[in-house]
N, C-alpha and C positions, 0 to 999 in steps of 0.2 A: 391484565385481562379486563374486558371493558362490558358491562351488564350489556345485557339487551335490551330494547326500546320497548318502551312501553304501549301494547298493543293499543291501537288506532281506534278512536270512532269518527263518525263522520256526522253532521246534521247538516239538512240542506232541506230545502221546498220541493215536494218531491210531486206535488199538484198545487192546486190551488184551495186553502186551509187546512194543506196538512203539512207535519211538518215531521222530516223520514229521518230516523237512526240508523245510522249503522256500522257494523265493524263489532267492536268488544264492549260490553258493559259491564266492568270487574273492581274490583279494590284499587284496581292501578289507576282506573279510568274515569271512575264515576263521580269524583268532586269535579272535575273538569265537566264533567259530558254534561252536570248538573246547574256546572255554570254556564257554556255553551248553549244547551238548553232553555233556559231563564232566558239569557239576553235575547235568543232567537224570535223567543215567545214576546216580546215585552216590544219588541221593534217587528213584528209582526201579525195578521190577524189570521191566528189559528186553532181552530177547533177539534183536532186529530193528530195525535202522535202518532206515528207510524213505525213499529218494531220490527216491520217482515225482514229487515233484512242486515237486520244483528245477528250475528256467526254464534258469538257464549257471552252468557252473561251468569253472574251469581249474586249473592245476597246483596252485596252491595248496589248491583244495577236495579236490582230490584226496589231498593230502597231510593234510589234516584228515581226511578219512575213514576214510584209513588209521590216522593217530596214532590214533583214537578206537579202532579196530580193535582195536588192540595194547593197551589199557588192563589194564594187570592186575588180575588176577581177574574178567574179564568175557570171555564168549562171547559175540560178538554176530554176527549173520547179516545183510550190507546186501542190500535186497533192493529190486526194480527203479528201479537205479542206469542214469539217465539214458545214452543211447546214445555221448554225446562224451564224460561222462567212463568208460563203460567202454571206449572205443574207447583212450582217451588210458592208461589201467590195461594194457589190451594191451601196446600199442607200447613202454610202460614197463616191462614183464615183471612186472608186481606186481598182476596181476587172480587169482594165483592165493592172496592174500594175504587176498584181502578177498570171497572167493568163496561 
């Protein structure tokens, strides 16, 4: 019997300086999406992360979002960041981190 794949994200330029997430941000996903991420940012000029349209994400994505946050010499702004991980950013006291 053969596991199943490890659910999907996607990054891609979804305008111009921002730069769009989407699919799964979870434990499976998120050293990847984190790396993904990085290189995206680093070989491009952008100011906005874009969550609208991440399906689930959990501690882990959340933790990716932030690392991506804190990357030096980048100002980035996430902007509509899915309602359970901003809930979960609340309750962790670190929504005003990535605000």
């Amino acid at each position: 019997m053969t596991e199943p794949a490890a659910p999907a994200f996607r990054v891609a330029t979804t305008e111009p300086g921002t730069l769009g997430v989407s699919g799964v941000l979870s434990f499976n996903t998120a050293a990847a999406a984190m790396q993904a991420i990085s290189a995206a940012l680093a070989a491009g000029s952008f100011d906005r992360l874009d969550l609208g349209e991440v399906e689930r994400s959990d501690s882990a994505g959340l933790a990716c979002v932030l690392a991506v946050a804190a990357l030096p010499g980048k100002t980035l702004r996430v902007v509509r960041m899915p309602p359970g991980m901003q809930a979960l950013a609340t309750v962790c006291e670190v929504d005003q981190l990535i605000a």
